[in-house]
C-alpha positions in Angstrom: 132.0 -14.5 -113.3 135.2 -16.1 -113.6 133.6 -18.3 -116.2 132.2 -15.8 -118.8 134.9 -12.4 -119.8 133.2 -9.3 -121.0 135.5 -6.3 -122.3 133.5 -3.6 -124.2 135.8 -0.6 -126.2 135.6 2.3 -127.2 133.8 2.0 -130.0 131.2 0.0 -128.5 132.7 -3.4 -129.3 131.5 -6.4 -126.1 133.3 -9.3 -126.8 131.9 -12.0 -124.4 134.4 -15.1 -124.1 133.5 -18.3 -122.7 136.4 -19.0 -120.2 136.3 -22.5 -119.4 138.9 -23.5 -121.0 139.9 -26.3 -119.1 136.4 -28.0 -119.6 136.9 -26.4 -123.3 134.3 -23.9 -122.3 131.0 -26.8 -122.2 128.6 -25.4 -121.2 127.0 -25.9 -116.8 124.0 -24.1 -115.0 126.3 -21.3 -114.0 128.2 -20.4 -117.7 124.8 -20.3 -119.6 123.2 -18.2 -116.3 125.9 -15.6 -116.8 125.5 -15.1 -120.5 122.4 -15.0 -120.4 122.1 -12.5 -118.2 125.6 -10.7 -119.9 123.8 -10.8 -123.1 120.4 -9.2 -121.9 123.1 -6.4 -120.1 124.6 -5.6 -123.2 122.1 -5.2 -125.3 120.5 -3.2 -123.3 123.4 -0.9 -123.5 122.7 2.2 -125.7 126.7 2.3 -126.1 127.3 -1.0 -127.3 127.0 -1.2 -131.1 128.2 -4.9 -131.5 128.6 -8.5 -129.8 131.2 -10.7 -130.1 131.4 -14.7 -129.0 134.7 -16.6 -128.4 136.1 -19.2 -126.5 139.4 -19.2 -124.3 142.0 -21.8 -125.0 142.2 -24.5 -127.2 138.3 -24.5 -127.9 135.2 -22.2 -129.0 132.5 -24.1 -127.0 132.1 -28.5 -126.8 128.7 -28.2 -125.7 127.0 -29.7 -122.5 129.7 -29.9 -119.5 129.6 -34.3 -118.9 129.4 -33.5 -115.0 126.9 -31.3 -115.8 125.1 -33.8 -118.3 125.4 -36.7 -115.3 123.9 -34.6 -112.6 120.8 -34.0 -114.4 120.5 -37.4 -115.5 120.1 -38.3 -111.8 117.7 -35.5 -111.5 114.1 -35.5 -111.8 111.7 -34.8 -114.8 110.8 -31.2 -114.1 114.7 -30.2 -113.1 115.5 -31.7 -116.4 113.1 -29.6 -117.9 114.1 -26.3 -116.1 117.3 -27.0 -116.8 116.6 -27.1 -120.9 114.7 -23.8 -120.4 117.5 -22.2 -119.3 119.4 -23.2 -122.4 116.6 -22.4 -124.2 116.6 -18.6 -123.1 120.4 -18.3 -123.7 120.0 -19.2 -127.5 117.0 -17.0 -128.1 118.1 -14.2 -126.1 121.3 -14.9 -128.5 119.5 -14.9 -131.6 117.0 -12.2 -130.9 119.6 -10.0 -129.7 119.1 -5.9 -131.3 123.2 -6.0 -131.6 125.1 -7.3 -134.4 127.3 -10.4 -133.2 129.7 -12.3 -134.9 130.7 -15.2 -133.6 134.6 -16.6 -133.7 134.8 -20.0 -133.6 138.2 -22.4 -133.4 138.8 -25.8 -132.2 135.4 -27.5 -131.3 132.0 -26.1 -131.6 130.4 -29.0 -130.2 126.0 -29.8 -129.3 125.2 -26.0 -127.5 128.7 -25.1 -129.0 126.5 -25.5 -132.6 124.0 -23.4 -131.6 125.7 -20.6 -130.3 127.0 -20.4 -133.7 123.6 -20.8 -135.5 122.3 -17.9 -133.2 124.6 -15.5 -133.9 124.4 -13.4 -137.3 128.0 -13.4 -138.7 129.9 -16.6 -137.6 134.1 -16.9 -138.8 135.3 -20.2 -138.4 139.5 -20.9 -138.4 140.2 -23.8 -140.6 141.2 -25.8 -138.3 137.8 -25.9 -136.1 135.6 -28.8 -136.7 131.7 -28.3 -135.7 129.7 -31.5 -134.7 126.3 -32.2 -133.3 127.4 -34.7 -131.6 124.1 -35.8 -128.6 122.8 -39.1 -130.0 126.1 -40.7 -129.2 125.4 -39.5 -125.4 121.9 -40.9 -126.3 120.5 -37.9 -126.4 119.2 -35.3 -128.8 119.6 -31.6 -129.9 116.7 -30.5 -129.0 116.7 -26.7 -127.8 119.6 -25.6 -130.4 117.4 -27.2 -133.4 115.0 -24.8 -134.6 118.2 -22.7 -134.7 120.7 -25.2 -136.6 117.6 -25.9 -139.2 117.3 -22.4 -139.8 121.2 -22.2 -140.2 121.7 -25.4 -142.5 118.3 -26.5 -143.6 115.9 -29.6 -142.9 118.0 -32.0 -144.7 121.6 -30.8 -143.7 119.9 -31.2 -140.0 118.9 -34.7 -140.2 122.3 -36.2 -141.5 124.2 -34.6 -139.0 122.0 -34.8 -135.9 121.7 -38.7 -136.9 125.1 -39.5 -137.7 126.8 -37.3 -135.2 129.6 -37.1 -137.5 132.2 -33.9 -136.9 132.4 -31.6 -139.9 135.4 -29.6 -141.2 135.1 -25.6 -141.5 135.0 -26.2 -144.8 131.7 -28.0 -144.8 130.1 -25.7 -142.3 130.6 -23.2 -144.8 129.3 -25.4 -147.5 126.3 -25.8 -146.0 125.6 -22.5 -144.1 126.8 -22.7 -140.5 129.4 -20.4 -141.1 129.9 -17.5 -143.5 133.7 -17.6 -143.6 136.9 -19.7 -143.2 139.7 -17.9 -142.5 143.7 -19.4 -141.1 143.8 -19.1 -137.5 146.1 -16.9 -137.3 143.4 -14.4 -139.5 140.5 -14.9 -136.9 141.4 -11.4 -135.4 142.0 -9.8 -138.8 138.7 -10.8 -140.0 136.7 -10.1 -136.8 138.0 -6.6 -137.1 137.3 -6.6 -140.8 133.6 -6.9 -140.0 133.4 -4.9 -137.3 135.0 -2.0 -139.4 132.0 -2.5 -142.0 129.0 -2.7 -139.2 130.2 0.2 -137.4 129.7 2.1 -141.2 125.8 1.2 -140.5 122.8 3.1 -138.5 122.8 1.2 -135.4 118.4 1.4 -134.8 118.7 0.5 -138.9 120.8 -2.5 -138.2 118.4 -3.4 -135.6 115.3 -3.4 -137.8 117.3 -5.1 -140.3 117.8 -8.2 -137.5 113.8 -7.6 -137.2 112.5 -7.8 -141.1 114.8 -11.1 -141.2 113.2 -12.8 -138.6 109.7 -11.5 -139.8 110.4 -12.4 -143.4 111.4 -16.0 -142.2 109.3 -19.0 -143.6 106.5 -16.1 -144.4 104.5 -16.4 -147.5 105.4 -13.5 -149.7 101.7 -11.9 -150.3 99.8 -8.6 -149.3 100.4 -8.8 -145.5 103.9 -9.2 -145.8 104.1 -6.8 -148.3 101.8 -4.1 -146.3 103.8 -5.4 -143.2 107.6 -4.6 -145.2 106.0 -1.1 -146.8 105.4 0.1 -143.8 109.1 -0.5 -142.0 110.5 1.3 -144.5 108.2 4.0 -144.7 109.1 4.6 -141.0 112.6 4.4 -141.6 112.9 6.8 -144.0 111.2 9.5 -141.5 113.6 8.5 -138.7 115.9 10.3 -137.5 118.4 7.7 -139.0 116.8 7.5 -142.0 116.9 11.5 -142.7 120.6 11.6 -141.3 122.0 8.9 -143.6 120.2 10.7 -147.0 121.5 14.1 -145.6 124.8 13.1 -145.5 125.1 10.9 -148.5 123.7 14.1 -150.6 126.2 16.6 -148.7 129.0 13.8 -149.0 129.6 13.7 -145.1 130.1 10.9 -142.4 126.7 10.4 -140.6 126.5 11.4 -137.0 126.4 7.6 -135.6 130.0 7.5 -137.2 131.2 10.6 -135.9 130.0 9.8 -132.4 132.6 6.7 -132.9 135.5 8.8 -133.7 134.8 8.7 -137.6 
């Protein structure tokens, strides 16, 4: 898979990078095959703790690969529509990954570019990358990565910039959600290892069912279900093994055994 890089560490650390660099890492039926199925490997993987996404070269992702994009215009309905699918599982298997992932992004984060940011939980941008939904130009639309981006920059925020198709500094992402922090970059690495250091301080299953209550908590009404539904995850939790391990070794003022099993 000369197209997709996976190196996992010690500590449990996968950093998947999207090695197109040439094409600036858009996106064909082969690249969003492999991480797909590089995604579902990992987290899978009861020894790897966190994901990371970046690009090689100049560029963190520009979306749908134009050769790509022209084949399946010549193509029929149904490929078309396989073809989306496929997209469609990368991004949720993305989002609804058990891991952590943080997402680095530099130069352009462009259409499917976007919404690998939007899927991910933790995205750093470098001041210098510019993020742009950019299909209606191509006459097309961003339809698989929406639900996503909407969740990421809200309703409003969506329809301006999947209308206009204008590109948006780092600065804006982060005014408006899509990223969390904006950082020189020559500080991506500094801040990616920032944030690892602080999720590898958490229970991994509790980080999980953190990723879990967020997405059941989403858009929900806040009334006796939800409240039945929350009462009980934590109720659980505290009798875990987890759970028991982290209050232990808060009251004997000791490093958890998930930390110790990472070399403190």
């Amino acid at each position: 898979m000369d197209d997709l890089l996976q190196e996992v560490d010690a500590r449990g650390v996968a950093t998947l990078t999207l090695n197109r660099p040439e094409r600036r890492n858009a996106f064909d039926e082969a690249l969003v095959a492999h991480a797909t199925a590089a995604l579902k490997r990992l987290d899978a993987r009861s020894d790897v703790r966190i994901v990371v996404i970046a690009g090689a070269g100049e560029s963190f992702c520009a979306g749908g690969d134009i050769e790509w994009m022209k084949r399946m215009a010549n193509d029929s309905f149904e490929a078309n529509e396989a073809d989306a699918l496929a997209l469609a599982a990368l991004m949720r298997t993305l989002d609804r990954l058990t891991k952590p992932t943080i997402a680095l992004v530099h130069g352009a984060a462009y259409g499917g570019g976007v919404g690998l940011a939007a899927c991910c939980d933790i995205v750093v941008a470098s001041r210098e990358a510019s993020f742009c939904l950019s299909e209606v130009k191509l006459g097309i639309i961003p339809a698989v990565i929406a639900p996503f981006v909407i969740r990421a920059i809200g309703a409003r925020q969506a329809r301006r910039y999947f209308l206009t198709a204008e590109a948006m500094s780092a600065e804006r992402a982060l005014e408006i959600g899509l990223a969390h922090e904006v950082v020189l970059q020559g500080e991506l690495a500094q801040a990616r290892d920032r944030l690892i250091d602080a999720l590898l301080l958490g229970a991994p299953g509790a980080q999980s069912e953190a990723k879990a209550i967020a997405l059941l908590c989403e858009g929900r009404p806040i009334d006796d279900e939800l409240a039945r539904e929350t009462a009980r995850r934590i109720a659980a939790r505290r009798a875990s093994v987890e759970g028991r391990e982290g209050l232990s070794a808060f009251l004997d003022k000791r490093i958890p055994a998930w930390r110790m099993d990472r070399n403190g």
